[in-house]
Structures are given as structure tokens and as C-alpha cells.
N, C-alpha and C positions, 0 to 999 in steps of 0.2 A: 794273367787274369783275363776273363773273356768280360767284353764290352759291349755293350746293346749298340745297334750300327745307329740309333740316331743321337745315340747321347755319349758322352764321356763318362757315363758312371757304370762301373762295375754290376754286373747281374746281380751278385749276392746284394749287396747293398739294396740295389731298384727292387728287389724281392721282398726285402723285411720294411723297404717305407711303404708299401704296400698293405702293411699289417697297422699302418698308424690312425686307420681310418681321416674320411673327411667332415663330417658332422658333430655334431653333439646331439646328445642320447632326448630324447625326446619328451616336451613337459611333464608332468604329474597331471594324471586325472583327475576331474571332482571325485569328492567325497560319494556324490549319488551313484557314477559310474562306477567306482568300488559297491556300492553296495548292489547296485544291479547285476552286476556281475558273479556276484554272490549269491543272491539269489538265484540267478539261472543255473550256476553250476552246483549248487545243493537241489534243486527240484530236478534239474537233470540225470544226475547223480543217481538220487533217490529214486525216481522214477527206473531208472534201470536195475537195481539192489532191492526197489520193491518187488519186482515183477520177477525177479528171481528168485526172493526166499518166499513169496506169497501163491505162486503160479507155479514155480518150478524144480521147487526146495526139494519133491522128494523123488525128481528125475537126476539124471545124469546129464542133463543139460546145466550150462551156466549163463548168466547174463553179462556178468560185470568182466570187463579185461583191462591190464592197468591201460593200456592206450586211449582209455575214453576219459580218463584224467586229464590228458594231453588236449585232448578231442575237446574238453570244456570250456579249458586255456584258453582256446582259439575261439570256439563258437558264441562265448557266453564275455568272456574279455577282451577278445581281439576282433569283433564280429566284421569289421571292415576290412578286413585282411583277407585276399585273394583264395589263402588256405583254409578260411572260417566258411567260408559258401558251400551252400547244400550239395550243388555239384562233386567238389572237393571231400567235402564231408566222406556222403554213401558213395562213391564213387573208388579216394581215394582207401577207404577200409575193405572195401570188398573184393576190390580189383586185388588189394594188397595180401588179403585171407585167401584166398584162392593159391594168388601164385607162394603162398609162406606152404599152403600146406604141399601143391604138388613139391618143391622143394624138398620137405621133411619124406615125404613119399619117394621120392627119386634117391636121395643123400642119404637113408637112415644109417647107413654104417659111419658116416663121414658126417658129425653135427657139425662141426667146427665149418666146411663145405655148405652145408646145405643153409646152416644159418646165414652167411656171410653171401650166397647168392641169394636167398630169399630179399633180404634189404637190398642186395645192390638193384636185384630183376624189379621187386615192386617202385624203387625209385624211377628207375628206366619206363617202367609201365604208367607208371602217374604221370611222368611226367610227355609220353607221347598221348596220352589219353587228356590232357589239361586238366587232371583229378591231381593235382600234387598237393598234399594234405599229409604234413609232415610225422604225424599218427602213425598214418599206418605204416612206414616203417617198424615201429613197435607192435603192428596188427603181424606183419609178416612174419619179424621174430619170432613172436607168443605162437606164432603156429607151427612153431621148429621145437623151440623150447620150454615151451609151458604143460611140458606135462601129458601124464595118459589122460588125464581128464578133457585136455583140449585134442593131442593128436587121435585120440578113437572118435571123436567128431567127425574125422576125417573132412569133405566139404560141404558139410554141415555145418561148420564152423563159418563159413560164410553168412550164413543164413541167421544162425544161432549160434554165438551171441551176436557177434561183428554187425551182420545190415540188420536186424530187426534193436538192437542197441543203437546204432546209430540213429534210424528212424525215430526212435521215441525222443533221442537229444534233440532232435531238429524238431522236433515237434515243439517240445518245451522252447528254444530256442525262438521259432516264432513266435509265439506265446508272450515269454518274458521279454525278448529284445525287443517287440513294438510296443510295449503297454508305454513305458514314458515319451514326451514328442521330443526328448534327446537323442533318441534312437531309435535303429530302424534295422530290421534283417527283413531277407539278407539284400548286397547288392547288387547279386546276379543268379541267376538258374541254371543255366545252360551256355 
């Protein structure tokens, strides 16, 4: 059995206490911060499904991608979180739509390839660009796997839906997360 040189315990072992975490999981929110947070990610939301079925409906563009679900999570309920910040935000989505779709362009014979570096390169890419915004992982996917609907966008799909969707969250985003003096976005720009 191999030994860690500064301890007497076994690798396997010192590996799975490693999984025992050292915290406990973090209080409950007010009641008001659940509803703020509700609010933001429905006018969010909504704001971006509006502008697609009211502006868009009878083009071959889309607005909504499920990553902006994800994108809400963060901006609208987790607004103090490093990956909530606008940087993060338009940053990590865009950087992240770009490289999903050269990917899907490069790999088309090979999805299984092309999906699997799209996620690993945009993670790599957020995270040397300080946009890591755990979204667009699933931004990068959707532009492997989402369809002719999304891959004939080709990088377009940056633009439309990815940054012009992210931009109208962040918008809302300012919006809702300053209106109560409980809260505040974001905590950084750049």
C-alpha cells in the first residue's frame, strides 16, 4: 500500500477524507431574499421569451437557451458570488458561444469530440480570461448540441441569443438586485 511521505495514512483513505467536506452548509435566507430573487429571475426570464416571441417569433433567430436558467441562479440568487458579476456574466457566455461553436465547426463528424472539448476549452478559456461563469459551460454545449436551429446561427449565435440575452439579464439584474437597501449588484466590473 503506497503512503503519503508526510503521514502514515494510506492514499486511498487521505483521498475519500477529502470528500468529508469541512463546513456546514450555509444558513437560510430571508423570506424577502427568496422573493427577490424571484422576482429577478421571472422579469429576467421574461424579458428575454418576451423579445423572442414579440420581436423575433417569425425569424429563425432564438432568444432563450437553457443556460440562462442557470445564468438566473447566479445573477438574481446568488448575486455575491464571484460567477454572478457582469464581467462573469457577458464575458463567460460569449467567450464560451464562440469557442462551442468553432468546436461544433471543427468536430462535426465526431459530436461526442467536439462536445467534450467545447466544455473542457471554454472552461480553460473563462477561467484564463477571469470570466469563469459556470453557464456557459452549458452555453458551449448548446452550440454543439442544440440543434440546426442553433448550429446554422453559426457565430451568430454569440451575438444572438447568448450576449444580447445576457445583456438584457444584467440589465434586469441592476434593476431588481438594487431596488431593496438589502442588496446590491453587482460587486465588481472588471
Amino acid at each position: 500500500m503506497q503512503y503519503h511521505e508526510s503521514q502514515d495514512e494510506p492514499v486511498v483513505s487521505g483521498y475519500f477524507r477529502k470528500m468529508k467536506g469541512v463546513t456546514k452548509s450555509p444558513p437560510m435566507v430571508s423570506p424577502a431574499e427568496i422573493v427577490w430573487s424571484w422576482i429577478g429571475a421571472f422579469l429576467g426570464i421574461a424579458a428575454v421569451a418576451g423579445i423572442h416571441y414579440h420581436l423575433l417569433g417569425e425569424t429563425a433567430l432564438i432568444m432563450v437557451i437553457g443556460s440562462f436558467g442557470a445564468s438566473a441562479v447566479l445573477i438574481y440568487g446568488s448575486l455575491k458570488s464571484p460567477f454572478a458579476q457582469p464581467r462573469n456574466l457577458i464575458g463567460g457566455h460569449v467567450i464560451s458561444a464562440v469557442i462551442g461553436v468553432a468546436c461544433y465547426q471543427i468536430f462535426t463528424p465526431f459530436m461526442l469530440l467536439a462536445a467534450a472539448v467545447a466544455v473542457a476549452t471554454a472552461i480553460a478559456a473563462m477561467h484564463a480570461t477571469k470570466t469563469l461563469h459556470p453557464p456557459g459551460g452549458a452555453t458551449a454545449l448548446i452550440a454543439v448540441i442544440g440543434g440546426d436551429q442553433i448550429t446554422q446561427l453559426g457565430y451568430l449565435y454569440a451575438v444572438i441569443p447568448v450576449g444580447s440575452g445576457a445583456l438584457i439579464m444584467l440589465l434586469i439584474a441592476l434593476i431588481v438586485n438594487n431596488i431593496p437597501r438589502t442588496r446590491s449588484y453587482p460587486k465588481f466590473w472588471v
